[in-house]
N, C-alpha and C positions, 0 to 999 in steps of 0.2 A: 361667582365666588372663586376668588385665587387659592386653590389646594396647597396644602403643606403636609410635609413629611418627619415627624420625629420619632426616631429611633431613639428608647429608653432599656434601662436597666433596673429591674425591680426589685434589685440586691441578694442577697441569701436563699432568704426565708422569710424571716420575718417582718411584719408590714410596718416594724417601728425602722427600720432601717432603708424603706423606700424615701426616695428625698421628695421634701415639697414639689420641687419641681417638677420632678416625676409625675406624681402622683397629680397633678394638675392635667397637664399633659393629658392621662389618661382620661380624666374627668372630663374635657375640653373637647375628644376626639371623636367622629362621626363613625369610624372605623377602624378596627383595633384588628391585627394581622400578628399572629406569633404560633410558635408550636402548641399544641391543646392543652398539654400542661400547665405552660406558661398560662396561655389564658384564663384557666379555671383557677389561679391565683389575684386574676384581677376583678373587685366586686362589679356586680352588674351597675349600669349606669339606669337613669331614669327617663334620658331622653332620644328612647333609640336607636340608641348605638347597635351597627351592627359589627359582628365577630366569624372574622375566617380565619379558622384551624387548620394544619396542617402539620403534616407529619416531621419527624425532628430531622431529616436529609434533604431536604425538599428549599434548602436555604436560599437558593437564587430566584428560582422562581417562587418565593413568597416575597424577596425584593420586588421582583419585576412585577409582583401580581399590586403589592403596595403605592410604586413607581405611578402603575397607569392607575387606580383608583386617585391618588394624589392628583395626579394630571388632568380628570373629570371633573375638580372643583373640591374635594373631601380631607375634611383631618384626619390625616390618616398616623397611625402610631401602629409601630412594629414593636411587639414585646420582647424582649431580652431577658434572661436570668443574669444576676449576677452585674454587670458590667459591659455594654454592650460593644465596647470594644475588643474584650479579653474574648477570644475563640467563640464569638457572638455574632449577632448581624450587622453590627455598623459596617464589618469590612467586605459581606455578602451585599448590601447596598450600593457601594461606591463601587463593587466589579459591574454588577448589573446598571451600575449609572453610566459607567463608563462605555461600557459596549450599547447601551442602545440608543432608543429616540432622541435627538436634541431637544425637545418639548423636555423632557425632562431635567435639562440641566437649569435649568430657569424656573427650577420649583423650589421653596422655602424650605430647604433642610438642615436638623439641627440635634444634636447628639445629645442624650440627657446622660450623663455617667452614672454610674452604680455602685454600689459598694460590691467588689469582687468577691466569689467564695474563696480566692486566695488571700486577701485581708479579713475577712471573715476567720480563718484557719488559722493565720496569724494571728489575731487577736487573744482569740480563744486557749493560746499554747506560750505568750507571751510575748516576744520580739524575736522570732525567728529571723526575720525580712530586717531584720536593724542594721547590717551591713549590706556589702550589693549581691541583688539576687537575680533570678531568674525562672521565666514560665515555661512550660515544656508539657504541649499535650500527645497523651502516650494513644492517641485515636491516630488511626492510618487509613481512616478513609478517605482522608481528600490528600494524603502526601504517604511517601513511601516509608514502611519500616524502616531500612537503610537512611534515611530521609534524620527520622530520629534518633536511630543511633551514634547517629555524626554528632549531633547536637546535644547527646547524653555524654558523649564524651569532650566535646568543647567545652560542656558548662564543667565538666570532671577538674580537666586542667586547668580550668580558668579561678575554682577552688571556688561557686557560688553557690551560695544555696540555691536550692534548687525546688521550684513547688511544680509537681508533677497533677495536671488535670488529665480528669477521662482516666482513670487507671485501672477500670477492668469492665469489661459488660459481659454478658450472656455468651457474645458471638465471638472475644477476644478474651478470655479468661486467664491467658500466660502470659502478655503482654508486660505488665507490672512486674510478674517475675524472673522474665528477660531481662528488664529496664534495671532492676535490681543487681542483676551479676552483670549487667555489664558495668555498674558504677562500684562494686565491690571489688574490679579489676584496677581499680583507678584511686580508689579513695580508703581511709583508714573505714577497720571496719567497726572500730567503736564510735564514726561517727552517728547524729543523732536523727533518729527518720522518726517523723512524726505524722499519726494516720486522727486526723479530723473528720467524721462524718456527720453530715446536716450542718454544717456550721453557719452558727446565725441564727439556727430554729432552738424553739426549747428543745428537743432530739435529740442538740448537740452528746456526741462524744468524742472521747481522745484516747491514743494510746501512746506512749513511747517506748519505742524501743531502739536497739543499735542495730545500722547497716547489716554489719555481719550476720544477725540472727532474724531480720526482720521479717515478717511472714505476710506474702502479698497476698491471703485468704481476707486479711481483714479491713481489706479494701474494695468498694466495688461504687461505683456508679455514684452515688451522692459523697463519697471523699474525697478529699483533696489531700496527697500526701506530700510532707515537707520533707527536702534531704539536707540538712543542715551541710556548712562549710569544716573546712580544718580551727577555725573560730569558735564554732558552735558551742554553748556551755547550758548543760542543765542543772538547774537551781532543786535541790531536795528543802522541799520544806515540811511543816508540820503533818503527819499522815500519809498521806499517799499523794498529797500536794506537789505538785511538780511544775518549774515555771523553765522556760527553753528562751536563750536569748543568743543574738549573733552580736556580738558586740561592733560598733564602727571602726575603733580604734584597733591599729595593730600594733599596738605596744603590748610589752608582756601582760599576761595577767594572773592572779593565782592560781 
């Protein structure tokens, strides 16, 4: 049997927002490879499938462990959150494809995309992303702080919004409110930051508030926060209703 390899994304959260195709995918596959988390989001299969867990650093060699069960004859699917090209495994795959066996380049591979927890966060807060925007993960494990500070200040002057993943964990807890004053240095401070966690799950919550006063406590590991542009505009509506949109056009607006 000729092995195949699909790398999917299981979206958010919620299992209304995995796509058909995904979700086949999964159903389809002999062996299912992603971090434990991920796993314990996908229902057990009937026909057994087996499931190798591993830890959420361990990104290449869960390719390469994928790679060669693929290359033994197996359907093999690596699980993704979210989008598995957005700071996911499609790009830990093609490094490990690239440097190893040539047996593997002659194996069936194929990218199922995801709905991102960066559109997820956008949806939830209204059209933040409706002009050009940009991603920007505040994790420095696999690239240098300095690394992202270049690039919290390109996206600054380049005036995009900006959706900020990975904004705080356990081991980096100031990272976010570095990432913060250094775009405070750069950007008006009544622009609009907006803090999504869980988006996509019933969970979901929102906060908005302004650059200037924003408080990186109320982000950690399941938020996504948005840094709107000099565009930015929030809608007050009935109650505490509040909708955030970037508009396209740069013609005046009220």
């Amino acid at each position: 049997m000729k092995g195949t390899l699909a790398v999917v994304g299981l979206g958010p959260g919620s299992a209304e927002l995995t796509t058909p195709a995904v979700s086949r995918a999964l159903a389809e596959a002999t062996d299912l490879v992603g971090y434990t988390t991920y796993l314990d989001r996908v229902p057990l299969a009937a026909n057994g499938q087996r499931r190798h867990a591993s830890d959420n650093r361990v990104e290449i060699e869960r390719a390469r462990h994928a790679l060669t069960l693929a290359a033994e004859g197996n359907k093999v699917v690596i699980v993704s959150s979210g989008d598995p090209g957005v700071f996911a495994m499609a790009a830990a795959v093609f490094e490990a494809l690239e440097g190893g066996p040539s047996a593997w380049r002659v194996l069936d591979i194929r990218i199922e995309p995801g709905v991102s927890a960066m559109l997820a966060a956008a949806a939830h807060a209204g059209a933040p992303l409706g002009g050009d925007f940009c991603a920007i993960s505040l994790s420095d494990n696999l690239k240098a702080w300095a690394t992202i500070v270049r690039r919290l200040e390109a996206a600054a002057y380049g005036d995009f919004v900006i959706a900020l993943y990975n904004p705080a964990s356990r081991a980096r807890p100031h990272q976010l409110g570095d990432a913060l004053a250094v775009l405070r240095g750069l950007k008006a401070h009544d622009t609009p930051v907006v803090f999504v966690r869980a988006a996509g799950t019933s969970d979901v919550t929102m906060r908005i508030e302004r650059l200037g006063w924003a408080d990186p406590a109320h982000a950690d590991m399941r938020t996504l926060v948005l840094i709107g542009s000099s565009r930015t505009r929030v809608i007050k509506c009935g109650g505490a209703m509040r909708w955030v949109y970037t508009p396209r056009s740069e013609r005046d607006m009220p």
